[in-house]
Biopython code that builds the backbone (N, CA, C, O; Angstrom):
import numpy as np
from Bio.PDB.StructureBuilder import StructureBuilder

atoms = [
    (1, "UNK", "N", (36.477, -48.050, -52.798)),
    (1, "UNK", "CA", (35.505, -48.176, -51.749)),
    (1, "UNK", "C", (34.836, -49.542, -51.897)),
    (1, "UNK", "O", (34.652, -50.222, -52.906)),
    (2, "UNK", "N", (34.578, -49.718, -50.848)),
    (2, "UNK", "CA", (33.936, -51.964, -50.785)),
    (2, "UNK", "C", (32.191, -51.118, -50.268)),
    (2, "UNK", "O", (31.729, -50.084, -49.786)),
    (3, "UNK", "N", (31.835, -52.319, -50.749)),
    (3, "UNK", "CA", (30.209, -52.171, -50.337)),
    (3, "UNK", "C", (29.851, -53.221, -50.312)),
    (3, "UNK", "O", (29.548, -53.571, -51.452)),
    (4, "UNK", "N", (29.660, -54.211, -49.378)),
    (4, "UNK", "CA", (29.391, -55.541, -49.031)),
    (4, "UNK", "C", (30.078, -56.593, -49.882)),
    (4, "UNK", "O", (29.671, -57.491, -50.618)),
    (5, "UNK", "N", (31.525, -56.056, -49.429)),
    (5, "UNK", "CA", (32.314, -57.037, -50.051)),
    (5, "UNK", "C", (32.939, -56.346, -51.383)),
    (5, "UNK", "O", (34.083, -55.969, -51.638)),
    (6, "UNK", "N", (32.030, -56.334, -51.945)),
    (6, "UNK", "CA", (32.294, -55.971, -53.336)),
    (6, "UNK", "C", (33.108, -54.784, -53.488)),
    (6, "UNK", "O", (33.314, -54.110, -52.478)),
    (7, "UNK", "N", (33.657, -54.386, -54.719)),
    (7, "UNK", "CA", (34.437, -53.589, -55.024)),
    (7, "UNK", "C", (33.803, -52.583, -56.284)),
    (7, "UNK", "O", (33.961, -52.487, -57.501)),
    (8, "UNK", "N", (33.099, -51.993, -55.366)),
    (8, "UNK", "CA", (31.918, -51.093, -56.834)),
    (8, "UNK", "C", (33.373, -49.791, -57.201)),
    (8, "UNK", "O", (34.488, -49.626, -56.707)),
    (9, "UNK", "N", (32.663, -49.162, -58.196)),
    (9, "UNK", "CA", (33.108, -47.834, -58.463)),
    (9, "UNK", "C", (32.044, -46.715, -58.644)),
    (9, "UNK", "O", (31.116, -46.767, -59.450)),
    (10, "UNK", "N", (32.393, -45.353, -57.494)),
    (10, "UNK", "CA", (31.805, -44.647, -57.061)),
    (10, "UNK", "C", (32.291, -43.469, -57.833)),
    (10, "UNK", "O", (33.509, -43.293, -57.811)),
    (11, "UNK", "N", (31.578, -42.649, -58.497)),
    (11, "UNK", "CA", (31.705, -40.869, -58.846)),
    (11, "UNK", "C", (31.388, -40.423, -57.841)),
    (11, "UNK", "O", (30.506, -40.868, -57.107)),
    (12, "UNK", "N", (32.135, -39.371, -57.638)),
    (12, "UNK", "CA", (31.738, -38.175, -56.733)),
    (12, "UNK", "C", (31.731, -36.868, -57.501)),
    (12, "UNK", "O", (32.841, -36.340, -57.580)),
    (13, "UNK", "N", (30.720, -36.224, -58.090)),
    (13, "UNK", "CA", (31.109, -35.695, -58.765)),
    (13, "UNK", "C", (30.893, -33.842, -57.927)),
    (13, "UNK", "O", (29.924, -33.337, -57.360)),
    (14, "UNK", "N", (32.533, -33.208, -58.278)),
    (14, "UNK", "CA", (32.579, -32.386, -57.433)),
    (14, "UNK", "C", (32.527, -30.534, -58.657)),
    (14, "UNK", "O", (32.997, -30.355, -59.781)),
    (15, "UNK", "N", (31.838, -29.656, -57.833)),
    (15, "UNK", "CA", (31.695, -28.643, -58.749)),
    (15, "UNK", "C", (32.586, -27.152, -57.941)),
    (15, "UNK", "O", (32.687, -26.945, -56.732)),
    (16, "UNK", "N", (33.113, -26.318, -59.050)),
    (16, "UNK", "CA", (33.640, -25.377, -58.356)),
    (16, "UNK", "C", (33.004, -24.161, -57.545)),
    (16, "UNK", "O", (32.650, -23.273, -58.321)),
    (17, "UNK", "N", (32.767, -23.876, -56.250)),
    (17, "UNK", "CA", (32.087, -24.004, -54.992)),
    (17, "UNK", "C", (31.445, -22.058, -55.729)),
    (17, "UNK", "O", (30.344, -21.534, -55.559)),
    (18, "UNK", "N", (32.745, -21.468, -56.547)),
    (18, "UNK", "CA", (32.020, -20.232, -57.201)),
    (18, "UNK", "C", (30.629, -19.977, -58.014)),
    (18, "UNK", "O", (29.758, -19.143, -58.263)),
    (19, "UNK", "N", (31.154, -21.578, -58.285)),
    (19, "UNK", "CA", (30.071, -21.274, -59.759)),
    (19, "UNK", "C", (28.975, -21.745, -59.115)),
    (19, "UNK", "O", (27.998, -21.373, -59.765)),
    (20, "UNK", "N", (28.550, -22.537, -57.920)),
    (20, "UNK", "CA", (27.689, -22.806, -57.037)),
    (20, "UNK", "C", (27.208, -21.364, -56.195)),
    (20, "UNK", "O", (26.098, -20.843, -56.299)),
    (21, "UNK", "N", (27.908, -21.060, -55.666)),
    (21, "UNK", "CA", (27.678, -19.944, -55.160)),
    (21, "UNK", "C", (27.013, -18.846, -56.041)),
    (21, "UNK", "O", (26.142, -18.197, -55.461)),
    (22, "UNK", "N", (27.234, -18.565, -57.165)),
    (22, "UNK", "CA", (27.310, -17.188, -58.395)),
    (22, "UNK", "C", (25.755, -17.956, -58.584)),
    (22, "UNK", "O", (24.726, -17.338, -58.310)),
    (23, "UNK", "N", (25.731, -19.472, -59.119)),
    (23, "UNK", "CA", (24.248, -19.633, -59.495)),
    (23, "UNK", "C", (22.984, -19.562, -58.297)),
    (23, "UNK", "O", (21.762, -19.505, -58.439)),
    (24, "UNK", "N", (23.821, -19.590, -57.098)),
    (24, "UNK", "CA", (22.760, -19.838, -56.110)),
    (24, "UNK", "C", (22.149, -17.691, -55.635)),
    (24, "UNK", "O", (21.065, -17.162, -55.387)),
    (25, "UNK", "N", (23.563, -17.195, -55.745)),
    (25, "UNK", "CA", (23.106, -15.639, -55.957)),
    (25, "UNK", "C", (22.120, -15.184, -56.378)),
    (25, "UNK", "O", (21.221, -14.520, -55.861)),
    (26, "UNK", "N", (22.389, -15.750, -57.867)),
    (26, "UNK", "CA", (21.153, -14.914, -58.669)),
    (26, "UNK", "C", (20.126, -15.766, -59.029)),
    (26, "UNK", "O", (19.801, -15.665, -60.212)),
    (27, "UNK", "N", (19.573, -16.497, -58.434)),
    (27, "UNK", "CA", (18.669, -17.805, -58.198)),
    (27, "UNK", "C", (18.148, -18.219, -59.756)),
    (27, "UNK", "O", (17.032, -18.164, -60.272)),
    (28, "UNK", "N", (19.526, -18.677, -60.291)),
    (28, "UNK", "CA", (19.311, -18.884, -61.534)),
    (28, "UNK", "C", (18.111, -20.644, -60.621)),
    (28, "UNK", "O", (16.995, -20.881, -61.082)),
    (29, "UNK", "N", (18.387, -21.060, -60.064)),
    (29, "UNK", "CA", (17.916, -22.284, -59.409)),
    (29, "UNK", "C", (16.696, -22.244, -59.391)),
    (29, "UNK", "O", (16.208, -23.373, -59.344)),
    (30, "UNK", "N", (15.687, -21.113, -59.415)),
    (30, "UNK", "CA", (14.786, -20.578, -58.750)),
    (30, "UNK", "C", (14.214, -20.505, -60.313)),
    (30, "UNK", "O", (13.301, -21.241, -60.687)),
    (31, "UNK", "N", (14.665, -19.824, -60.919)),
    (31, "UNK", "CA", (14.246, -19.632, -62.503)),
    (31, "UNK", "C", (13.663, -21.091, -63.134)),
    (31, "UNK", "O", (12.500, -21.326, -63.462)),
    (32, "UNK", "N", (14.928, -22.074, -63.210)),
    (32, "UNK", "CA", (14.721, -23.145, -63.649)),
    (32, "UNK", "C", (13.807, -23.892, -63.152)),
    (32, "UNK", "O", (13.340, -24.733, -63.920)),
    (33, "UNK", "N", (13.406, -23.850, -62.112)),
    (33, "UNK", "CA", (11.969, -24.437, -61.329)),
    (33, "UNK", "C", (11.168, -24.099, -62.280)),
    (33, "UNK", "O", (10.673, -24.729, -63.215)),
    (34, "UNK", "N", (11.062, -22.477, -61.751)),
    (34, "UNK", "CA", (9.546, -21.956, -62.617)),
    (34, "UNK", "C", (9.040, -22.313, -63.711)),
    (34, "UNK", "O", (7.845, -22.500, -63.944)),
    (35, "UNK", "N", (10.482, -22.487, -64.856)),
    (35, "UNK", "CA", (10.403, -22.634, -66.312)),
    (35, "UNK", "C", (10.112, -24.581, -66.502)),
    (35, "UNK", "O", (9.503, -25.109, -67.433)),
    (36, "UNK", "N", (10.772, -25.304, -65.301)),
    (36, "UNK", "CA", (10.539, -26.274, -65.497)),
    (36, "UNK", "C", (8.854, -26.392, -65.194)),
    (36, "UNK", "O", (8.266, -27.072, -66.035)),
    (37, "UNK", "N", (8.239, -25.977, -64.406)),
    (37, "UNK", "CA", (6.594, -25.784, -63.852)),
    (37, "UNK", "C", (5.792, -25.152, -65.432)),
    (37, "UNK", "O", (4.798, -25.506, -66.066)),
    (38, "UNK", "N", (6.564, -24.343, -65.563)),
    (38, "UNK", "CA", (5.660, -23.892, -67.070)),
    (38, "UNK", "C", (5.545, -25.164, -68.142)),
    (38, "UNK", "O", (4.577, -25.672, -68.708)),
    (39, "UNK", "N", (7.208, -25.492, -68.166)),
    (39, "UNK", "CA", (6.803, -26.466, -69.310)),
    (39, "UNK", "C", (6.237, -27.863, -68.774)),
    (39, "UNK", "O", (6.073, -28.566, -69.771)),
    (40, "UNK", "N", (5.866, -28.570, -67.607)),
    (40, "UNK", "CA", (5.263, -29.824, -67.431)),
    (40, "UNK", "C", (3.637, -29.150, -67.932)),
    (40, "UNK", "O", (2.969, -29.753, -68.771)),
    (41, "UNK", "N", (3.164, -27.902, -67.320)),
    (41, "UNK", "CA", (2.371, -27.262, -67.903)),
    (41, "UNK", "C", (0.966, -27.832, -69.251)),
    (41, "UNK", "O", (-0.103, -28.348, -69.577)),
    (42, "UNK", "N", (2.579, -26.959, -69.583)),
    (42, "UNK", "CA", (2.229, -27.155, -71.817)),
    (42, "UNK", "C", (2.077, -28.659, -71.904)),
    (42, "UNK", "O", (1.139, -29.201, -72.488)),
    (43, "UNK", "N", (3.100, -29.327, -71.260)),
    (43, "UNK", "CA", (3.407, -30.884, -71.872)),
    (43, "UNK", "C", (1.744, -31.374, -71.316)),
    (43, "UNK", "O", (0.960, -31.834, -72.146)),
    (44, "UNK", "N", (1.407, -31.243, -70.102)),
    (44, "UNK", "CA", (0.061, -31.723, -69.810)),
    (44, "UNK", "C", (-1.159, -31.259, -71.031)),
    (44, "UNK", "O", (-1.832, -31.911, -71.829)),
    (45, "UNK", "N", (-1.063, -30.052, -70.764)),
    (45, "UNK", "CA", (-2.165, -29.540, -71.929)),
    (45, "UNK", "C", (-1.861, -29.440, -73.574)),
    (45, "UNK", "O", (-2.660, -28.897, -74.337)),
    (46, "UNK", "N", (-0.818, -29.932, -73.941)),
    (46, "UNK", "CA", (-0.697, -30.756, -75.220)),
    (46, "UNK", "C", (-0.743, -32.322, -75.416)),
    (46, "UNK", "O", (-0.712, -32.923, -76.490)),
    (47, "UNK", "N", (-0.843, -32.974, -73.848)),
    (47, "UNK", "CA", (-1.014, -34.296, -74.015)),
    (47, "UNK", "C", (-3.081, -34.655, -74.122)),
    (47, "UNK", "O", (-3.644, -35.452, -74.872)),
    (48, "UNK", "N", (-3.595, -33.897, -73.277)),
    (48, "UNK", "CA", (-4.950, -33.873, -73.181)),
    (48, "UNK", "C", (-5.126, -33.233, -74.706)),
    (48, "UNK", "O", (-5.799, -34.034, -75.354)),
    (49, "UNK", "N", (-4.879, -32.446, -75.258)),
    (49, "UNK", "CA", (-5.165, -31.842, -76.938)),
    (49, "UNK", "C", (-5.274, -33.616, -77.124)),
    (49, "UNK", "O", (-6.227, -34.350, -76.859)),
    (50, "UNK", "N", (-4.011, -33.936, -77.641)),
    (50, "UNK", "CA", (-3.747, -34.809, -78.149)),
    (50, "UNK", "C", (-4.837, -36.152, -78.128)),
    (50, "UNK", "O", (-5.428, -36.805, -78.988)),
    (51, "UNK", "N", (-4.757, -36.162, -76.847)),
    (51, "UNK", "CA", (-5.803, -36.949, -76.463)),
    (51, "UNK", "C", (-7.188, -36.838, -76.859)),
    (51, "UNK", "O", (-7.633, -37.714, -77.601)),
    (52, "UNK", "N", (-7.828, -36.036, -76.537)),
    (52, "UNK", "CA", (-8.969, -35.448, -77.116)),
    (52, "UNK", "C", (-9.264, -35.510, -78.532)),
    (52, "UNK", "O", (-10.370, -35.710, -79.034)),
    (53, "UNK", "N", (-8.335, -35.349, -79.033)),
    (53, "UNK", "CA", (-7.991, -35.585, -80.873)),
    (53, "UNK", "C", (-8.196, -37.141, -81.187)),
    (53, "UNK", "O", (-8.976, -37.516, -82.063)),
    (54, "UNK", "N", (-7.475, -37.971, -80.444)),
    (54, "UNK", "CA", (-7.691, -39.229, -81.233)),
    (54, "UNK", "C", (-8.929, -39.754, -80.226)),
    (54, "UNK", "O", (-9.154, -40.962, -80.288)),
    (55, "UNK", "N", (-9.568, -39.141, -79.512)),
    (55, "UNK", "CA", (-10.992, -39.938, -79.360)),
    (55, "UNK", "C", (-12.140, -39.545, -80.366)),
    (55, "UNK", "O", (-13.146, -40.124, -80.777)),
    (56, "UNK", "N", (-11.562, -38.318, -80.587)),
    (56, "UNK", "CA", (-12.611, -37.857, -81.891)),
    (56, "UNK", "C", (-12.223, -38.220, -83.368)),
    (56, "UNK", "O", (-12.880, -37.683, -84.260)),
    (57, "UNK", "N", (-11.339, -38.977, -83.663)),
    (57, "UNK", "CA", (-11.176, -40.188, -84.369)),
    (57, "UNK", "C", (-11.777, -40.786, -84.346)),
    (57, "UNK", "O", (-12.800, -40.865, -85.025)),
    (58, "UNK", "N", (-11.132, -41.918, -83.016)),
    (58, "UNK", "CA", (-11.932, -42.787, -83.217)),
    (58, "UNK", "C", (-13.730, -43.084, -83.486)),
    (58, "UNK", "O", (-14.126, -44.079, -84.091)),
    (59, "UNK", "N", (-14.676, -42.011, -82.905)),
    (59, "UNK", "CA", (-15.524, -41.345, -82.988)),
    (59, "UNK", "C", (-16.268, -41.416, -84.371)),
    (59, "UNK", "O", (-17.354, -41.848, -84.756)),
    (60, "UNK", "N", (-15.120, -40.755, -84.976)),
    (60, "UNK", "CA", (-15.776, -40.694, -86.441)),
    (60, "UNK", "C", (-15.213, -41.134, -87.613)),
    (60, "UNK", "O", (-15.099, -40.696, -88.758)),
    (61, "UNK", "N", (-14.814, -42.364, -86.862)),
    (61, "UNK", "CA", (-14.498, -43.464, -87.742)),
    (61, "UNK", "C", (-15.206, -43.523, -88.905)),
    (61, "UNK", "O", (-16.152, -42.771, -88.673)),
    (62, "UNK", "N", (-15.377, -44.057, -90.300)),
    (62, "UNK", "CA", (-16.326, -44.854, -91.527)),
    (62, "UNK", "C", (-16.864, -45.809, -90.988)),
    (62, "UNK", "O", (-16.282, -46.504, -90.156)),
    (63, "UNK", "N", (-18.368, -46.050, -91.470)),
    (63, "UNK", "CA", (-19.024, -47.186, -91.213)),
    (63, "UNK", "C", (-18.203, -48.257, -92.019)),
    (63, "UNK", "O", (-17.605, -47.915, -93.039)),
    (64, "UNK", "N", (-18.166, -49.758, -91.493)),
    (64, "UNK", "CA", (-17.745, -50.681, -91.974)),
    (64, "UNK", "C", (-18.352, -50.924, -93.429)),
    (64, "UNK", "O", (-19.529, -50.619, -93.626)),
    (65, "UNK", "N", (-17.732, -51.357, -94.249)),
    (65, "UNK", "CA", (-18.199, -51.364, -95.625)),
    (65, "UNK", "C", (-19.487, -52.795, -95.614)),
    (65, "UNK", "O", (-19.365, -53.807, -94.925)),
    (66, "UNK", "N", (-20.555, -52.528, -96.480)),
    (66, "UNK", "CA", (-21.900, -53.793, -96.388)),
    (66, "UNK", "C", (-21.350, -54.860, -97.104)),
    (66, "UNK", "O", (-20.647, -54.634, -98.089)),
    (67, "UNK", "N", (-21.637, -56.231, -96.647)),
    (67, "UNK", "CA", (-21.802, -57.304, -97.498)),
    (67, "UNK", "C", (-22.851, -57.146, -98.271)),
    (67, "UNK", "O", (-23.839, -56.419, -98.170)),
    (68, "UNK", "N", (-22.301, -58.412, -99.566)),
    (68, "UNK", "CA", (-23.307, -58.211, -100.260)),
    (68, "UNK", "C", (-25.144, -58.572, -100.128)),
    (68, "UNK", "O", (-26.200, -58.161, -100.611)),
    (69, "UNK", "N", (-24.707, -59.498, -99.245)),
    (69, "UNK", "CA", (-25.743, -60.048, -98.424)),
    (69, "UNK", "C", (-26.769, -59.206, -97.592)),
    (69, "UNK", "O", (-27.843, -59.617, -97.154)),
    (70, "UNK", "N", (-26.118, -57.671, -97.426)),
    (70, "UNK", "CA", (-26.943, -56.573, -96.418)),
    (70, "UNK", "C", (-27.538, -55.865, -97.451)),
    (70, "UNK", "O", (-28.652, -55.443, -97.139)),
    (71, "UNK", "N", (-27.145, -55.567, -98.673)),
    (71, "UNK", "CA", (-27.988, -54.646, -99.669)),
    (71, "UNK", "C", (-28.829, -55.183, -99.825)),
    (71, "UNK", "O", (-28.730, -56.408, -99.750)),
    (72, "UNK", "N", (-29.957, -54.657, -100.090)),
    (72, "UNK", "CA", (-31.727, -54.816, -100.560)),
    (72, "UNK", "C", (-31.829, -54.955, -102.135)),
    (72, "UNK", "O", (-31.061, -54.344, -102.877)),
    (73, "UNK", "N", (-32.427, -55.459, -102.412)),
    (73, "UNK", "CA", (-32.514, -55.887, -103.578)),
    (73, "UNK", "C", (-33.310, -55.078, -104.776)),
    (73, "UNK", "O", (-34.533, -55.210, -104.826)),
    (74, "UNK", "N", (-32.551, -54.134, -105.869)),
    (74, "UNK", "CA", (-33.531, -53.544, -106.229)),
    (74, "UNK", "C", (-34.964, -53.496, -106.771)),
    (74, "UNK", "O", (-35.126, -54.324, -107.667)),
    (75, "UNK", "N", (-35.976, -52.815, -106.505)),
    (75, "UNK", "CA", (-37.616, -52.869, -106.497)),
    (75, "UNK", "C", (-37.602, -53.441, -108.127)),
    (75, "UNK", "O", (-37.948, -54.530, -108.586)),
    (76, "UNK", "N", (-36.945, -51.992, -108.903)),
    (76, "UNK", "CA", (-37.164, -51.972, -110.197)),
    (76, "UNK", "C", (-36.783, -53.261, -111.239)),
    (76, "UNK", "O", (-35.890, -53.959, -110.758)),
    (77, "UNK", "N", (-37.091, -53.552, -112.074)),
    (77, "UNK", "CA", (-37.222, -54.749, -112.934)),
    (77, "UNK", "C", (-36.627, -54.593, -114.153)),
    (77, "UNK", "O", (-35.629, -55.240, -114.470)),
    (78, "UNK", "N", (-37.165, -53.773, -114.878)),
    (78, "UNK", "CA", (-36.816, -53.063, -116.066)),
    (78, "UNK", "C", (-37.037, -51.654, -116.102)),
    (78, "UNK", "O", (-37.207, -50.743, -115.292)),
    (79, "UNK", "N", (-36.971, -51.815, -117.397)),
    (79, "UNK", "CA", (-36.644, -50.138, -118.132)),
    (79, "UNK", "C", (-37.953, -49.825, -117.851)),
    (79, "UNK", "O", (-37.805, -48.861, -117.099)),
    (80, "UNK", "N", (-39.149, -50.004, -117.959)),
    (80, "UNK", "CA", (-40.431, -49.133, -117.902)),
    (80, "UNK", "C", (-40.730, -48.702, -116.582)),
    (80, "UNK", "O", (-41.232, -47.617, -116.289)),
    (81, "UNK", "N", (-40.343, -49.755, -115.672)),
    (81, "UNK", "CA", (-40.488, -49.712, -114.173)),
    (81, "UNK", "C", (-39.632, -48.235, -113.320)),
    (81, "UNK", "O", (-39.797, -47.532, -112.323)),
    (82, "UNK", "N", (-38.783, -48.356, -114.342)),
    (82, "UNK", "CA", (-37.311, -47.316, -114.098)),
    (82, "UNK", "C", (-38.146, -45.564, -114.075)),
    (82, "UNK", "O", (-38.412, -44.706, -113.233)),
    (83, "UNK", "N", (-38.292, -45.753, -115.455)),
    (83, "UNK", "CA", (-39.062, -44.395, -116.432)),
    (83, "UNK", "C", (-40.305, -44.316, -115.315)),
    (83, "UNK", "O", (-40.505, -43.251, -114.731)),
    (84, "UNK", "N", (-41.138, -45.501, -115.044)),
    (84, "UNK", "CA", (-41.876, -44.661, -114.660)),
    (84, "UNK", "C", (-41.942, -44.305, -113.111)),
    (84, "UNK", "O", (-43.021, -44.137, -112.543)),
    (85, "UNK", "N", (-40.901, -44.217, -112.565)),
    (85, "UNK", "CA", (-40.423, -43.721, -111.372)),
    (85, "UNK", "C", (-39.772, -42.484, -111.361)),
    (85, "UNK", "O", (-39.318, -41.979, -110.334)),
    (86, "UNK", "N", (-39.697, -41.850, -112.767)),
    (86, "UNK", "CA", (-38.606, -40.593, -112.914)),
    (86, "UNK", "C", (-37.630, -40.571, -112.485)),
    (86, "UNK", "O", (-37.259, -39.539, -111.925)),
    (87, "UNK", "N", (-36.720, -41.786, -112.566)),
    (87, "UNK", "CA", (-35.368, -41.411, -112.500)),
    (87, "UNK", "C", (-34.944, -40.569, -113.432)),
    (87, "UNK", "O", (-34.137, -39.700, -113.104)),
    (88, "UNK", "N", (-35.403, -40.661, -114.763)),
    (88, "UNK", "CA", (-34.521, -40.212, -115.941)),
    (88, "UNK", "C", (-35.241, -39.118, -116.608)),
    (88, "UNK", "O", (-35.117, -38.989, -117.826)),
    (89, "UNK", "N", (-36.289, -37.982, -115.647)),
    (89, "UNK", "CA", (-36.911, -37.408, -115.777)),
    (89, "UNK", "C", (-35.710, -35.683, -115.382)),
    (89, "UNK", "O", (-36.204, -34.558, -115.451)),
]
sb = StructureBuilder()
sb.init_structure("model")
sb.init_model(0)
sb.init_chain("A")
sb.init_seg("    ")
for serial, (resi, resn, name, xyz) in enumerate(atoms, 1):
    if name == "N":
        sb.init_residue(resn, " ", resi, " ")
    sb.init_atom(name, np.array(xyz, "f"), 0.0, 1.0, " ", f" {name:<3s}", serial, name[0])
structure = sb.get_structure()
């Protein structure tokens, strides 16, 4: 077969007209819809899970770790200063 000139190659792909008929009978056709409708379904409401999951990740991420430059400098001095704050009480 030519198609503007050209010389493509075409399938036709042909099925035996029973087994068309036998599936169209018992609406196996009809089944496979449904089951295909169920599963886009699931696939939606396991993609939103999913989804939902890594925003609550990201969410609760770790705070970034401090430079040393952001810690405060401790009050205490020495050992008496320590004691008499009851740490070691």
């Amino acid at each position: 077969m030519r198609l503007k000139g050209r010389a493509k190659k075409i399938i036709f792909h042909v099925f035996d007209p029973i087994l068309i008929e036998d599936l169209l009978d018992r609406d196996i056709v009809m089944i496979w819809r449904e089951n295909d409708e169920i599963t886009a379904v699931e696939k939606r409401q396991r993609a939103a899970m999913i989804a939902k999951m890594r925003r609550t990740i990201k969410v609760m991420k770790p705070p970034k770790p401090q430079l040393e430059s952001d810690i405060p400098e401790p009050k205490l001095l020495d050992w008496e200063d320590f004691n008499s704050e009851g740490f070691l009480k």
